[in-house]
N, C-alpha and C positions, 0 to 999 in steps of 0.2 A: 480641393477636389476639382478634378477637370470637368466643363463642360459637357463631355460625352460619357464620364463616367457619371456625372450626375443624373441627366437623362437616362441612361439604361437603370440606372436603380429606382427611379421615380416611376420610368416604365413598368418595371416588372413587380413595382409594388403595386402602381394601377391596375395591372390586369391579375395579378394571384387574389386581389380582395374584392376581386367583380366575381369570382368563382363563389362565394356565400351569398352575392347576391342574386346568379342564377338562381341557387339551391332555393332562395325564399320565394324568389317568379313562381318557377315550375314545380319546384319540388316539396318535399313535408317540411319542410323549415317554417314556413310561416305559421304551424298548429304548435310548433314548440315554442314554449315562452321566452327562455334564456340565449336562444339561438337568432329567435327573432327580433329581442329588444338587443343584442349584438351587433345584428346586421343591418336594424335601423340606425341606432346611433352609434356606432363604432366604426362598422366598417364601409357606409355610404357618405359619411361626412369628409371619412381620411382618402377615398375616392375620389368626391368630387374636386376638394381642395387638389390635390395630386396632378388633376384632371387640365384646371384652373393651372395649375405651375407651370405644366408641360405645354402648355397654350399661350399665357401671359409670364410667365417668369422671367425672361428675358426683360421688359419692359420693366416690371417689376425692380428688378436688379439695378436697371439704369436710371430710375427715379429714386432710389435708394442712396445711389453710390452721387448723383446729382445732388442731393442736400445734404449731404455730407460732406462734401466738397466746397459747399460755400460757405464763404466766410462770415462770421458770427457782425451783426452790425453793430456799433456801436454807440450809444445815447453821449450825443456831444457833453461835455463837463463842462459847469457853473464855474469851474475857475477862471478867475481874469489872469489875465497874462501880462509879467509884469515889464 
């Protein structure tokens, strides 16, 4: 996936799942129990994280793609050489 397609989808998923979390500020969501235990742990968690990518991801990526890249060390061998 391309860089710009990623952010638009990571976009539009941070901002479609901040719309339950208005509803529980302002609205009757927070008196209902399945709506509200939803919107704490479901859909504030996958927000913030989201939030966090579109912030730090890039960085992310390059520390990722950096130890991956290096090479495995190797513990010298006990063998004599003859």
């Amino acid at each position: 996936m391309k860089g710009a397609t990623e952010r638009k989808v990571i976009r539009w998923v941070h901002i479609l799942l901040s719309i339950p979390v208005l509803g529980y500020i302002y609205g009757p969501v927070a008196t209902l129990t399945y709506p509200a235990l939803a919107t704490k742990f479901i859909f504030l968690p996958i927000i913030v994280l989201s939030g966090f990518w579109l912030w730090k991801g890039h960085w992310i990526k390059r520390q990722l793609r950096r130890k991956s890249s290096m090479p495995l060390k190797r513990k010298p061998s006990l063998k004599k050489a003859p």
